[in-house]
PDB file with one MODEL, atoms N, CA, C and O in Angstrom:
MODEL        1
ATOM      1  N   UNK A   1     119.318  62.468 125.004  1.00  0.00           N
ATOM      2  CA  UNK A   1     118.916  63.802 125.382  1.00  0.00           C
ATOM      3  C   UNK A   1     119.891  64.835 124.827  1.00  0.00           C
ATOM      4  O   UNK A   1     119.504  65.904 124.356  1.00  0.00           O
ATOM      5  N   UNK A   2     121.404  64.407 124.917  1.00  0.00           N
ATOM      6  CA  UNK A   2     122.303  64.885 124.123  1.00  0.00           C
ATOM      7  C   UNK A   2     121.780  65.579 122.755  1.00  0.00           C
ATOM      8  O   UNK A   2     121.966  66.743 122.399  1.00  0.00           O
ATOM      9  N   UNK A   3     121.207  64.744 122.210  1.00  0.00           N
ATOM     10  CA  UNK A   3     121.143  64.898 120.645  1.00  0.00           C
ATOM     11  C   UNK A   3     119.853  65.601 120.593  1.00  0.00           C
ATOM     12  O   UNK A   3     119.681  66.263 119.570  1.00  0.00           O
ATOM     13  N   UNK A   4     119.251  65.605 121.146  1.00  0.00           N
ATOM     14  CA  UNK A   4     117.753  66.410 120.979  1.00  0.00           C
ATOM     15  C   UNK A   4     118.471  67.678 121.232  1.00  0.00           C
ATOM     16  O   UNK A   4     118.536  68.509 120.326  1.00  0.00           O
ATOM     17  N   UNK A   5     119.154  67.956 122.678  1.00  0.00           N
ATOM     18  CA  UNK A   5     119.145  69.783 122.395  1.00  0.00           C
ATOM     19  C   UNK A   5     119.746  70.153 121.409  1.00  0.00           C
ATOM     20  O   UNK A   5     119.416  71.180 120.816  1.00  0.00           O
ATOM     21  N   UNK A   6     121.237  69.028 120.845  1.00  0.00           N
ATOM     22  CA  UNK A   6     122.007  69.437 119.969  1.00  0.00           C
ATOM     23  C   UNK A   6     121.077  70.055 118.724  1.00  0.00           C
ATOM     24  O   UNK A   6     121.469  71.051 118.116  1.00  0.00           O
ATOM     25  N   UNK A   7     119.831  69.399 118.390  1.00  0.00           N
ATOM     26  CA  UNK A   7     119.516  69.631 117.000  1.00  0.00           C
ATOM     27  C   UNK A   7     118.583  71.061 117.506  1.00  0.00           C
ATOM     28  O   UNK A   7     118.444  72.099 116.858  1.00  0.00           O
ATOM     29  N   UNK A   8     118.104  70.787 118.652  1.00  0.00           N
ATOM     30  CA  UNK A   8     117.210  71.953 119.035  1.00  0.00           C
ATOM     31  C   UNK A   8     117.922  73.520 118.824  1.00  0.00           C
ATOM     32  O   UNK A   8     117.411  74.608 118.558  1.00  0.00           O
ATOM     33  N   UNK A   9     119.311  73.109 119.069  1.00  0.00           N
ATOM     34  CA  UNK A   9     120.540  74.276 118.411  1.00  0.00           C
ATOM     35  C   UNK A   9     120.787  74.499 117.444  1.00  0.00           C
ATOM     36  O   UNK A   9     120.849  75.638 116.982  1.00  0.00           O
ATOM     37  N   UNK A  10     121.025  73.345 116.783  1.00  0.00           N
ATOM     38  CA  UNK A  10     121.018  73.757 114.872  1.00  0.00           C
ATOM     39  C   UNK A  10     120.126  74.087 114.613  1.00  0.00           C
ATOM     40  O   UNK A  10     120.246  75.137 113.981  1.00  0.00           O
ATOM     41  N   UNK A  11     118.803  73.694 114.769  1.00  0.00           N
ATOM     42  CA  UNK A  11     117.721  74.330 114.559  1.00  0.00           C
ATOM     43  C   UNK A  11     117.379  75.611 114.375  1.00  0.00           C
ATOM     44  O   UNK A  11     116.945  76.158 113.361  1.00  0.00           O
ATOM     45  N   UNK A  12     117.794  76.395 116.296  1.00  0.00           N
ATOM     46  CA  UNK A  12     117.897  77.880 115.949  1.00  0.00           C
ATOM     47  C   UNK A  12     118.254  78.629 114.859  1.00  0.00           C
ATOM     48  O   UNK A  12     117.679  79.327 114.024  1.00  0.00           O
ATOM     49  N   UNK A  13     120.170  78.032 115.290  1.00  0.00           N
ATOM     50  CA  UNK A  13     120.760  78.642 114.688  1.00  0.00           C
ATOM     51  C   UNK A  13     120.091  78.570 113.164  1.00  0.00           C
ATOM     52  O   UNK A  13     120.153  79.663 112.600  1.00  0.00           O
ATOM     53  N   UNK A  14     119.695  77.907 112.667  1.00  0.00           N
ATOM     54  CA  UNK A  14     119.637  77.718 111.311  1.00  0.00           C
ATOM     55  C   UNK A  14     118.561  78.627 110.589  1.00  0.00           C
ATOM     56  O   UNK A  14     118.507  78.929 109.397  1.00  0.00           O
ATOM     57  N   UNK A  15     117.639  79.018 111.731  1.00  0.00           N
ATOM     58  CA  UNK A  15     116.540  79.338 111.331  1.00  0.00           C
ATOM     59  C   UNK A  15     116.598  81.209 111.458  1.00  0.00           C
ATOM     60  O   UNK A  15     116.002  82.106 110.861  1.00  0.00           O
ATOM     61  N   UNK A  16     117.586  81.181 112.498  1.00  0.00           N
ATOM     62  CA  UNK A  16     118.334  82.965 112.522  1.00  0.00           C
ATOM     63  C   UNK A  16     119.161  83.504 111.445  1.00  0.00           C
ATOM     64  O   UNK A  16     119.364  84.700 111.233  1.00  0.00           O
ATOM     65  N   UNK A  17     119.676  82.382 110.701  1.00  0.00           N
ATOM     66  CA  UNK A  17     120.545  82.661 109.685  1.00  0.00           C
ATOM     67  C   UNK A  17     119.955  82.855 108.451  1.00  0.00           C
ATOM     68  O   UNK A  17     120.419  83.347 107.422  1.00  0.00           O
ATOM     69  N   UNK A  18     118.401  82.205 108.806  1.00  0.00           N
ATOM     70  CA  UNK A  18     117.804  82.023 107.575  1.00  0.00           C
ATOM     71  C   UNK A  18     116.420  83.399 107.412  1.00  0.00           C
ATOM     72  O   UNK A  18     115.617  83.477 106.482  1.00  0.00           O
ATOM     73  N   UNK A  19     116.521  84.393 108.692  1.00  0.00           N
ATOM     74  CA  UNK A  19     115.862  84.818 108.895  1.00  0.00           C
ATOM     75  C   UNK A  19     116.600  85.805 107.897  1.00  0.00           C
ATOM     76  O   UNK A  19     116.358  86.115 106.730  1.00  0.00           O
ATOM     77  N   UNK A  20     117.591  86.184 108.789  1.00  0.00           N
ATOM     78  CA  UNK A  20     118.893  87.245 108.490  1.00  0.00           C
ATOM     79  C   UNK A  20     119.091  87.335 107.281  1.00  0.00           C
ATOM     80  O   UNK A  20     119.127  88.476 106.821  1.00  0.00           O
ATOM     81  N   UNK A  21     119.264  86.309 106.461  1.00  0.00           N
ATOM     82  CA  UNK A  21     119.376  86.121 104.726  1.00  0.00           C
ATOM     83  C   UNK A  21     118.053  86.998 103.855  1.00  0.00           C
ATOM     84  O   UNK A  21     118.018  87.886 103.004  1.00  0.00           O
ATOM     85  N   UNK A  22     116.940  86.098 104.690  1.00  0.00           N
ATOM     86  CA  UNK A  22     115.570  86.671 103.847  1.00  0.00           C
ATOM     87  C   UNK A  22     115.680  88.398 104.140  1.00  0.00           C
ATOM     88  O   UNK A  22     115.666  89.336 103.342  1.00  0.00           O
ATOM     89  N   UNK A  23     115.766  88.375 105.263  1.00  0.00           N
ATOM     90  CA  UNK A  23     115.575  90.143 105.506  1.00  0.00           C
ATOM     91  C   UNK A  23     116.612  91.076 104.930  1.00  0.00           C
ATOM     92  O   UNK A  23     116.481  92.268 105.207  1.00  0.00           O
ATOM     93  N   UNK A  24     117.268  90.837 104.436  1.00  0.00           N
ATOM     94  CA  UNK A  24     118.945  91.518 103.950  1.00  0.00           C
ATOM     95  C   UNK A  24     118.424  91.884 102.610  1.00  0.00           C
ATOM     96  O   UNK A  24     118.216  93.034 102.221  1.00  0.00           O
ATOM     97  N   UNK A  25     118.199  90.571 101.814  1.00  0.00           N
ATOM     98  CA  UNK A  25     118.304  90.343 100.747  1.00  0.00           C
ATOM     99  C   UNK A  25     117.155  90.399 100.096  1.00  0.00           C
ATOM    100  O   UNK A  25     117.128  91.250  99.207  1.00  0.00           O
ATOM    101  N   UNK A  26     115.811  89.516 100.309  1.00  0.00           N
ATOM    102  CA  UNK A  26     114.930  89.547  99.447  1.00  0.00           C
ATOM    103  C   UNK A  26     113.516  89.322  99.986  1.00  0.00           C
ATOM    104  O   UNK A  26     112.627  88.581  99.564  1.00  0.00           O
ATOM    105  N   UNK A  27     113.544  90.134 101.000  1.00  0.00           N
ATOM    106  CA  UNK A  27     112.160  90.581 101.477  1.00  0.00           C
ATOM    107  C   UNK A  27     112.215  91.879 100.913  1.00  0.00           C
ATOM    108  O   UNK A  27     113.256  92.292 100.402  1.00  0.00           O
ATOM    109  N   UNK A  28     111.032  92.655 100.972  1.00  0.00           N
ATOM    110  CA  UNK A  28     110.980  94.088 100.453  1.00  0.00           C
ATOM    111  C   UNK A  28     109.387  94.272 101.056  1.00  0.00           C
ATOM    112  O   UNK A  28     108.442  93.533 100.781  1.00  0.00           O
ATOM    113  N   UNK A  29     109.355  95.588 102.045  1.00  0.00           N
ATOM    114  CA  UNK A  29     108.409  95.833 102.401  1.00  0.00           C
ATOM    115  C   UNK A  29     107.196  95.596 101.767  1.00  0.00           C
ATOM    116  O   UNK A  29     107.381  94.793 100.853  1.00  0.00           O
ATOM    117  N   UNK A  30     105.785  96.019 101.870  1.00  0.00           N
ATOM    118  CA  UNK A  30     104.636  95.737 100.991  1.00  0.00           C
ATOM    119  C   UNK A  30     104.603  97.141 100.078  1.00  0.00           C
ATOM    120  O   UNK A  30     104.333  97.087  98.878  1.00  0.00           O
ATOM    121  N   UNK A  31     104.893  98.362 100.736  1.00  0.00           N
ATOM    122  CA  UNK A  31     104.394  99.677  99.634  1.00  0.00           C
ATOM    123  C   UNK A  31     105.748  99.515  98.803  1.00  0.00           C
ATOM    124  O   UNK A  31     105.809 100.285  97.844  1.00  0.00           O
ATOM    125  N   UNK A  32     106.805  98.703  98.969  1.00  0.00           N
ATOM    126  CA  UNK A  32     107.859  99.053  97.653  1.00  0.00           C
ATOM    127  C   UNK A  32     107.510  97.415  96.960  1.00  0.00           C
ATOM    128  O   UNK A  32     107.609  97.284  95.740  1.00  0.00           O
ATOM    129  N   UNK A  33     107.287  96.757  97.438  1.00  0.00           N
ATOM    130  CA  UNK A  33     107.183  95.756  96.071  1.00  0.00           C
ATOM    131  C   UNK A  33     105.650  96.483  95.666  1.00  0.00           C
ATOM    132  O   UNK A  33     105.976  97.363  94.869  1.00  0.00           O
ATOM    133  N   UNK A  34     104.539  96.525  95.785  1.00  0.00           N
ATOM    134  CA  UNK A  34     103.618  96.720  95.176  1.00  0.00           C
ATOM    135  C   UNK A  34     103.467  98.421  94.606  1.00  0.00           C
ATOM    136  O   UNK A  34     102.487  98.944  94.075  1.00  0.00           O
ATOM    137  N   UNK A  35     104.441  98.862  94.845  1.00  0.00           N
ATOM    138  CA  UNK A  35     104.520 100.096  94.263  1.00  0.00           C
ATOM    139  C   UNK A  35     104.670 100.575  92.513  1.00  0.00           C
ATOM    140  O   UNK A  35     105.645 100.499  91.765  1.00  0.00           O
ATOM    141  N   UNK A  36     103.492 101.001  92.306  1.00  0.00           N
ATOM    142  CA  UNK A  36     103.346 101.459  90.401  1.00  0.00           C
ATOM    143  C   UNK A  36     102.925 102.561  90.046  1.00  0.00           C
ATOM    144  O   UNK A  36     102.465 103.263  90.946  1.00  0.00           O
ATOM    145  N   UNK A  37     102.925 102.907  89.166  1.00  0.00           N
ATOM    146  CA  UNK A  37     102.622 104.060  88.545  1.00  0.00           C
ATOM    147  C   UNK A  37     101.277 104.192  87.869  1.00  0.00           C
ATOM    148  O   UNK A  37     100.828 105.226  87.374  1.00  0.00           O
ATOM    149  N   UNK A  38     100.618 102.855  87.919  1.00  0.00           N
ATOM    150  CA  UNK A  38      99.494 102.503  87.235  1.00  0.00           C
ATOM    151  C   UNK A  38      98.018 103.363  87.737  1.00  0.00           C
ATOM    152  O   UNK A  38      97.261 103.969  86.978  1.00  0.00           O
ATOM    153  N   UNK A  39      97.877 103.213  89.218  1.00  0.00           N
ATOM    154  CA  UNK A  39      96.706 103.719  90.028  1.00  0.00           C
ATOM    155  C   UNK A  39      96.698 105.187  89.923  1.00  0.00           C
ATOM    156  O   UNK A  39      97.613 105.951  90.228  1.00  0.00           O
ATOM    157  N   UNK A  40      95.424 105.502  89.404  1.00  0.00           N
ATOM    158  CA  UNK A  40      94.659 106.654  89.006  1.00  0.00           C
ATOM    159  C   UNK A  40      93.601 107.232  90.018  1.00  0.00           C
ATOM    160  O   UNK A  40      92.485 107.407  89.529  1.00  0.00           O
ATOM    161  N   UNK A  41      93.741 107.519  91.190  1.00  0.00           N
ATOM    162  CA  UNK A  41      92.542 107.550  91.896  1.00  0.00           C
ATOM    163  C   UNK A  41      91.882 108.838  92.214  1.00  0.00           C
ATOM    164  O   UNK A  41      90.757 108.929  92.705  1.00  0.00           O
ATOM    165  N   UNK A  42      92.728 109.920  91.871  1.00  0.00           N
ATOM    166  CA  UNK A  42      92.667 111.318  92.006  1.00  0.00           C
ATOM    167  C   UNK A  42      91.428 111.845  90.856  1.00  0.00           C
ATOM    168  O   UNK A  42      90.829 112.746  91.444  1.00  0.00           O
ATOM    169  N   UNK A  43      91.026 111.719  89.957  1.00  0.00           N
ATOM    170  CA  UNK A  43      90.102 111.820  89.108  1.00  0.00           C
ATOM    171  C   UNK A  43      88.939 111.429  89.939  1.00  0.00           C
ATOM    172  O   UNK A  43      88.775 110.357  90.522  1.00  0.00           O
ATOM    173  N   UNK A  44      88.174 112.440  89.905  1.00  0.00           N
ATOM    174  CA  UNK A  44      86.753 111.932  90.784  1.00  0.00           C
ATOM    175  C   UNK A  44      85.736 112.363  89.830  1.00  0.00           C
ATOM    176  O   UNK A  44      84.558 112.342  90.188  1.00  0.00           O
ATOM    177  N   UNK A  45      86.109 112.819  88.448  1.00  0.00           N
ATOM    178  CA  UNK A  45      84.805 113.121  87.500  1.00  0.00           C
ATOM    179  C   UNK A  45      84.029 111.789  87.286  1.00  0.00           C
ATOM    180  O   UNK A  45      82.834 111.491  87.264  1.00  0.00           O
ATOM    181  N   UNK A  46      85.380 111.005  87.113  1.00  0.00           N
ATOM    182  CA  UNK A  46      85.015 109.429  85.817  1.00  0.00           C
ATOM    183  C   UNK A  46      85.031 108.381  87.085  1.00  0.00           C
ATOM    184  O   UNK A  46      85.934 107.583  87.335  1.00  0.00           O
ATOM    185  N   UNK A  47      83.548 108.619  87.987  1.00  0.00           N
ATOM    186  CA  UNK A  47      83.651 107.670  89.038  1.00  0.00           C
ATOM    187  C   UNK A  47      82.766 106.457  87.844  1.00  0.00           C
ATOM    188  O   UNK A  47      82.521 106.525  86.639  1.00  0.00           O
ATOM    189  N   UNK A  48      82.470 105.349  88.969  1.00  0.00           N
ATOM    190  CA  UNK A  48      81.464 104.108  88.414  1.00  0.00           C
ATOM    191  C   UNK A  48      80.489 104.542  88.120  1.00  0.00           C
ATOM    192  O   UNK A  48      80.093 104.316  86.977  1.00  0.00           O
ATOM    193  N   UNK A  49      79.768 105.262  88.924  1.00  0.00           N
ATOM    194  CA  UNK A  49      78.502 105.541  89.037  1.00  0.00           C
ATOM    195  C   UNK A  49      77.841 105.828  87.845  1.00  0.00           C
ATOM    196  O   UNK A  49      76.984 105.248  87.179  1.00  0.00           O
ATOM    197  N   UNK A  50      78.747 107.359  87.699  1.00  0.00           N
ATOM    198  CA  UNK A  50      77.883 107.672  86.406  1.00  0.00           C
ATOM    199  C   UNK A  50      76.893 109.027  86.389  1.00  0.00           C
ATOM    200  O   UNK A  50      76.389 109.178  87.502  1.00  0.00           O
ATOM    201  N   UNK A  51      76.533 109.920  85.551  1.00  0.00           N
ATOM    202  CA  UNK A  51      75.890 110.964  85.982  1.00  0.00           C
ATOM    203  C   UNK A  51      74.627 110.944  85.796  1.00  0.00           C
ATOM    204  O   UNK A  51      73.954 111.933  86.087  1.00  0.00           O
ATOM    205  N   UNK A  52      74.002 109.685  85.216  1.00  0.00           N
ATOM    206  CA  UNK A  52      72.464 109.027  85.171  1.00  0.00           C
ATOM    207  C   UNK A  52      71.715 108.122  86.804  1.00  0.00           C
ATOM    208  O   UNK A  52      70.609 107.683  87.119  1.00  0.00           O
ATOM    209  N   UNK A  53      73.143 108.220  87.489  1.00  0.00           N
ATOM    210  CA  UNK A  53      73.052 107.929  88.746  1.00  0.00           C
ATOM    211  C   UNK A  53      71.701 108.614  89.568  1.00  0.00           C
ATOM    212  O   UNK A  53      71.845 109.836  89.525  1.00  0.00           O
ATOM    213  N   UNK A  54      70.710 108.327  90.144  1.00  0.00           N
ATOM    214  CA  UNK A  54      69.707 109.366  90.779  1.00  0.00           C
ATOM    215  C   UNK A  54      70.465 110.248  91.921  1.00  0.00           C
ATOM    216  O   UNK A  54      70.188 111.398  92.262  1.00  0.00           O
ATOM    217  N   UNK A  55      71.307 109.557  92.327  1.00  0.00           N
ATOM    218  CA  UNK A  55      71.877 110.658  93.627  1.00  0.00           C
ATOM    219  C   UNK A  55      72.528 111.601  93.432  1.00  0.00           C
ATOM    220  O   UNK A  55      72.624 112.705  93.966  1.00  0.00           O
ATOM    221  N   UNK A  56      73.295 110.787  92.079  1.00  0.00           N
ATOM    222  CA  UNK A  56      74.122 112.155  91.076  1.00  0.00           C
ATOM    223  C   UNK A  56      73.600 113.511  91.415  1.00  0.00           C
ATOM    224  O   UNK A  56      74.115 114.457  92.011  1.00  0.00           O
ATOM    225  N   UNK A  57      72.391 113.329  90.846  1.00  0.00           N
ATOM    226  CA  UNK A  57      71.272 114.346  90.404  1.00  0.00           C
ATOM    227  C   UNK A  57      70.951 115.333  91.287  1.00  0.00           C
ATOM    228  O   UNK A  57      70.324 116.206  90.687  1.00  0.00           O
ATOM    229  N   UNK A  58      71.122 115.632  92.626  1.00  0.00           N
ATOM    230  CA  UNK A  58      70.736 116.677  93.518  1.00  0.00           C
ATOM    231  C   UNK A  58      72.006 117.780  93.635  1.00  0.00           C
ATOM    232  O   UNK A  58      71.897 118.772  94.356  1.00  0.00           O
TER     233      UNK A  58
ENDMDL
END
């Protein structure tokens, strides 16, 4: 029984240390890793649709 909590302790510990590491170091929120310069979304002339669209049309 000794040895079960013992590991049930390293365990923690191991897994707080390992938390602590990832979060310090090399996690990075979602809007800064996926953050680019690429997305264009402000242009609303050049949608999919198209101006042959019928709904276009009113």
């Amino acid at each position: 029984m000794r040895t079960f909590l013992l590991a049930l302790v390293v365990a923690a510990v191991m897994a707080g240390i390992g938390a602590t590491v990832l979060d310090s170091t090399y996690q990075k929120q979602a809007y800064q890793a996926f953050a680019t310069g690429g997305a264009r979304v402000g242009d609303a002339g050049n949608n999919l649709v198209g101006k042959d669209w019928p709904s276009a049309q009113h």
